[in-house]
N, C-alpha and C positions, 0 to 999 in steps of 0.2 A: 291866494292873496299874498302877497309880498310887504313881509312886515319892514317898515319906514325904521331909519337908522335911531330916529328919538322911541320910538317903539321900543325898540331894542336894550335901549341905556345909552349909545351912542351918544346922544345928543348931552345928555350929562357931562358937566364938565368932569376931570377927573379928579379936580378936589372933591367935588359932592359926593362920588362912588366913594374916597376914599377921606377921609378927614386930615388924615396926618401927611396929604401928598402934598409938597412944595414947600413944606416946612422941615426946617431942619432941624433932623433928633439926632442928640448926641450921643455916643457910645452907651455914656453911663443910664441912660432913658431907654434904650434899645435893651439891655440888659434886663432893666427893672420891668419894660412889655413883656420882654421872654419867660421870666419867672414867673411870676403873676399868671401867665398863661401856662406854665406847665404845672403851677398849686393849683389850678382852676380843673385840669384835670389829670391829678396826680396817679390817679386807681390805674387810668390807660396807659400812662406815663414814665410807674414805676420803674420796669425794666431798664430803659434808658439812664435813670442818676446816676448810676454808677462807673459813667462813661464818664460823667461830666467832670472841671475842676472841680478842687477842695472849696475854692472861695463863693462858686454858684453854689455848691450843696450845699454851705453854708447858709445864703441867705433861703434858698427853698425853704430848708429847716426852718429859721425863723420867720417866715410867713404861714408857715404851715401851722406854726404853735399860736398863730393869734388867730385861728379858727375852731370851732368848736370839734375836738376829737377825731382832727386829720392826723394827727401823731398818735402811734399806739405802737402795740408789739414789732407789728409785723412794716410798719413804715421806719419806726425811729433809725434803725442802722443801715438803712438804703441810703438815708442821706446825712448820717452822722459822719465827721471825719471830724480830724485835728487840728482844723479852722476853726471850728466851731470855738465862740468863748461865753455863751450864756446857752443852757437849756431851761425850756417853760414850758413847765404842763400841766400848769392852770387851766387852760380850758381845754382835757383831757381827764377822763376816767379812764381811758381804755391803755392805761399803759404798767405794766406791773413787773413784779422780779423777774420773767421771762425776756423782756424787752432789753430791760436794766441791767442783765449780766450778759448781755452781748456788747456792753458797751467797748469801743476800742479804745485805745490810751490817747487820752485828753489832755494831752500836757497845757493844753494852753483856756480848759474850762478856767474862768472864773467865779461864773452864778451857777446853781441848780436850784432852781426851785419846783418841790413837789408837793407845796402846800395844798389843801382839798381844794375839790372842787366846791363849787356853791351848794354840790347838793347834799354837803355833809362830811362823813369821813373818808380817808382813803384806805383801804384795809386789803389794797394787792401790791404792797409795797413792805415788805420785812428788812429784818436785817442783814440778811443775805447778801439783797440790792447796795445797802450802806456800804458793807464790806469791798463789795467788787467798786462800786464808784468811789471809794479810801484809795482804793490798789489803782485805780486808773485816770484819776483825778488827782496828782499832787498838787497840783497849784491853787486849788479851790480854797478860794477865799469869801464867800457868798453860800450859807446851805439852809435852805429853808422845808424844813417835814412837818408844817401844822396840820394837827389832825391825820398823821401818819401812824394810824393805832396800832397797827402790828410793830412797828419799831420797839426795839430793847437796848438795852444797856450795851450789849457787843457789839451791836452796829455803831452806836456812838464810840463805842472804845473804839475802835479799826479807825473812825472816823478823826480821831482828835489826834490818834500818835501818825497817823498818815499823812492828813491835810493840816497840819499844826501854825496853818499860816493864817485860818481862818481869822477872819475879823467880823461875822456875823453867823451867829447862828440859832436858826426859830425850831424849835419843840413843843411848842404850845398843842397840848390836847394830844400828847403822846403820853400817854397813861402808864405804860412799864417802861417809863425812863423813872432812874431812881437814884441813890445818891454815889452809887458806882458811874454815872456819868457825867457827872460832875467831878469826879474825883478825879476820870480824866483828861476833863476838858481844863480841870486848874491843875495840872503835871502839865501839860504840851501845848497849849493852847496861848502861847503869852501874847498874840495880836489882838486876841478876841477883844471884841469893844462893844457888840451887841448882842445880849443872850435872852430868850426865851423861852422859860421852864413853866408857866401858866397850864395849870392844870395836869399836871405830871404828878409823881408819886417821890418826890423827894420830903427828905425832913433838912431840922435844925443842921445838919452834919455837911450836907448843900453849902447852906450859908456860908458855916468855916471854909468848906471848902475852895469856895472862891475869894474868900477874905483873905486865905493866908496862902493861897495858890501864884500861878505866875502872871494871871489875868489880872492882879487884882488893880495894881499900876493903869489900865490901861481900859478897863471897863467903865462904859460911857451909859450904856442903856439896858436894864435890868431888870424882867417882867415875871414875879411868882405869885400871879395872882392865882386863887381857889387850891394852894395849893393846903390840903387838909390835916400834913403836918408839921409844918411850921410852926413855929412858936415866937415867943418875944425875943425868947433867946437867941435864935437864930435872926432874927428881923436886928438885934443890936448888932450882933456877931457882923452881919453886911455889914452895918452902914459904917463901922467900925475900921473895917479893914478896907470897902472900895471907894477912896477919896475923892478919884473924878467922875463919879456916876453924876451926870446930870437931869436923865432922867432916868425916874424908878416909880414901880408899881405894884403895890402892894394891896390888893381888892380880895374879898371873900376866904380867906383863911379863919375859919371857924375856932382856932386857938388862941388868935392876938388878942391883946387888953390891951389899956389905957399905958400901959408897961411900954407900947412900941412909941406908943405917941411921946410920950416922958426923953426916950432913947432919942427920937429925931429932934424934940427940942434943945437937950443936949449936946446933941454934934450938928446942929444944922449950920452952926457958923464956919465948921469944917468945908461944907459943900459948895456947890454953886448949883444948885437945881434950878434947870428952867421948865422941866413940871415933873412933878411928883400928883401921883394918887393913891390914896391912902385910905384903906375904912377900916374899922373893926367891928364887930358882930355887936349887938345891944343884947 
């Protein structure tokens, strides 16, 4: 039997076989098909990035980081190079200090963030990792480790006399941060404009530290909430010495009294807060 030409597909026109025929795609579209198609299957693929331009394995990387745990150990430095200017590995677990100390020199990183994932802490991220991303990250200006529980004090130290251009940086629910980094993030850190110490292990000595530090000018947004030694003292000591904090947050520190509240009625005409939160224990 001799199969008939429409039989075949013949008879299809060849827009229909192909959707994008007769329409014209432009370079930058042909680009964005071709990545998409090599993150779609990156495992068979891998071999290949390292052939490619800095500017393609640049966006690979960033399509790869907005899928759930395409980026880990053994992918991140296939397609890391020194285009790159934001790393995210929010939705990634699989990425830890083995990954993180092959990084190469990033002169041109501006973000990291290695805040947890949704399903809790991150606890394959030490200070170790901090240290080598200090050394190969100068420009970083963006660094976000909430819930980065293995992080200490060293990693922040490397990280603030290194990267001392930073203007944001989150710690929240990093439990052996203590008031050694603070001490100096307020010595190197004079950009800094947004810090998050929530749930850390600092006391009153924190406070000073950024009151009378080089931050103190320049800090805009300022979060020690649950932190369990603070005191009033420390809560005056802030509001005393950081004039342009606009927003501040101050929730669950089991030491404040009526004492803090007294402190911000005091200097609140000093400020210009457009939100402040504030509780103290009953």
């Amino acid at each position: 039997m001799v199969v008939g030409e429409r039989e075949k597909g013949y008879g299809l026109s060849a827009k229909k076989r192909n959707p994008t025929c007769g329409r014209k795609i432009s370079s930058k579209s042909l680009i964005q098909l071709s990545t998409h198609a090599v993150v779609d299957n990156i495992h068979q693929l891998l071999g290949c990035i390292p052939a490619l331009p800095r500017n393609l394995k640049a966006r690979i990387l960033y399509l790869m980081s907005k899928r759930s745990n395409l980026l880990n150990d053994d992918t991140l430095n296939v397609v890391c190079s020194d285009a790159v200017h934001e790393l995210d590995f929010t939705n990634t677990a699989m990425i830890s200090d083995r990954g993180l100390m092959e990084l190469p020199n990033l002169s041109n990183l501006y973000k990291i963030d290695l805040n947890d994932t949704r399903t809790g802490t991150r606890d394959s991220v030490t200070s170790l990792a901090l240290r080598h991303i200090a050394s190969c990250c100068p420009n970083l200006r963006i660094a976000y480790f909430r819930r980065c529980i293995n992080i200490s004090d060293e990693g922040v130290e490397a990280l603030a006399k290194e990267c001392n251009r930073l203007i944001e940086l989150n710690l929240s629910g990093c439990t052996n941060i203590t008031d050694t980094s603070t001490r100096a993030i307020s010595k190197f850190c004079s950009h800094l404009q947004s810090l998050n110490l929530a749930y850390t292990s600092i006391t009153d000595e924190s406070a000073y530290n950024l009151a009378q530090g080089v931050c103190s000018e320049n800090l805009k947004e300022v979060h020690i909430s649950h932190c369990a030694y603070v005191t009033d003292d420390g809560v005056e000591a802030l509001l005393h010495g950081t004039k342009n904090v606009s927003y501040l947050e101050i929730q669950g520190c089991p030491l404040l009294t009526h004492d803090s509240i007294d402190a911000l009625g005091r200097q609140r005409e000093s400020f210009n807060f457009k939100q402040f939160n504030f509780t103290i224990p009953f």
